[in-house]
N, C-alpha and C positions, 0 to 999 in steps of 0.2 A: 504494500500500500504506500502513497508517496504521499508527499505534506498537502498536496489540493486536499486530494479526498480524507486526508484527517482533518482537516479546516471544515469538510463539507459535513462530515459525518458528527465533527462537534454544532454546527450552525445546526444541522437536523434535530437533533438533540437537546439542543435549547428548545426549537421550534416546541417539540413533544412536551417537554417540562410544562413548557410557557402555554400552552392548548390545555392540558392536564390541569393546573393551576391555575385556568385564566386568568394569567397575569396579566392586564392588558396595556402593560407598562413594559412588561420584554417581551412581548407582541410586536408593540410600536418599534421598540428598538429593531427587531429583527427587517421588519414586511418594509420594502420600500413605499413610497410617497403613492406614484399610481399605480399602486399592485391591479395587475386583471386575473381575477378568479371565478373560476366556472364550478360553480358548486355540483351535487348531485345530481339535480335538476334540472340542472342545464342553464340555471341564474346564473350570468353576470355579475359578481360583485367587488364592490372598492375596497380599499383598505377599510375607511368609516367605517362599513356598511357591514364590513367581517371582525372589527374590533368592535364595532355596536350591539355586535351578538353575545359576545362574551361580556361588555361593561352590563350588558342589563338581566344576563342570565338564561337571555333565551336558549344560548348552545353551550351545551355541559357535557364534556368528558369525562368517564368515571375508569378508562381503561384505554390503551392503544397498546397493543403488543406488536413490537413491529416483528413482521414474517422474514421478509428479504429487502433488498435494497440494491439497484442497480445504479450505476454511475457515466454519465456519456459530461468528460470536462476540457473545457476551452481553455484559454489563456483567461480569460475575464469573467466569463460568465460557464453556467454548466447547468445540466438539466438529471432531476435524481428523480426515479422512480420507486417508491414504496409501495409494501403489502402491508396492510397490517390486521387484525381483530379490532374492531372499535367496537365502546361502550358507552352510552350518552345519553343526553336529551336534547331534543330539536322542538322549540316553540313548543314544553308540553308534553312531547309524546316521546317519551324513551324508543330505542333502537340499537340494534346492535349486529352486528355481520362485518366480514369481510371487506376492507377500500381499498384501490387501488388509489396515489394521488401520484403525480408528474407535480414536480414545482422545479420554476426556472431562477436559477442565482445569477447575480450579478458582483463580481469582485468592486465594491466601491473603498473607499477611501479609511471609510471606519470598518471594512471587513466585509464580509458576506453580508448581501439584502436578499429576500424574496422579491422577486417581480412579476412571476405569474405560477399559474397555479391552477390545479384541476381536481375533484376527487369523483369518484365511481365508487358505486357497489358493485361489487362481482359475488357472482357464485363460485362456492370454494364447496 
């Protein structure tokens, strides 16, 4: 393993903590400014609008077991693919299965940001 992907695989890991914890203080830290996220649904959503979920409670992780993790890395930026278990609540209504998410980094200044970002349920 070479220092990108230990840089990435700690960034992921905060990410995890920071979802787990909605901390939505090393949220902010992590997600760049106009993050574009394609939720389950196929919503569109901003940073605001995915730190808005965790400041008011709506979106709760009670679990993310990651499965595997794949690595495709540039010079600047790099795109990581997760499996993981999740456990939660969404507006309400707990859930739990299988996600696949793709999120795309960016090497900025203060370190790794998220810039975009996808999640799926898959059947496992």
């Amino acid at each position: 393993m070479n220092d990108v992907q230990s840089e990435l695989e700690h960034a992921e890991e905060m990410l995890r903590a920071a979802m787990l914890a909605a901390d939505v203080e090393k949220l902010d830290a992590l997600i760049e400014e106009d993050l574009l996220f394609v939720g389950p649904t196929g919503s569109l959503l901003s940073k605001e609008a995915d730190l808005g979920l965790y400041r008011s409670g709506e979106q709760r992780m009670s679990a993310i077991d990651l499965q595997e993790r794949h690595f495709r890395i540039g010079t600047q930026a790099a795109a990581v693919s997760s499996l993981a278990f999740v456990v939660g609540s969404f507006k309400g209504q707990g859930f739990q299965g299988h996600f696949r998410y793709l999120r795309f980094w960016h090497r900025s200044t203060t370190g790794w940001k998220l810039v975009a970002g996808s999640v799926s349920q898959v059947d496992r």
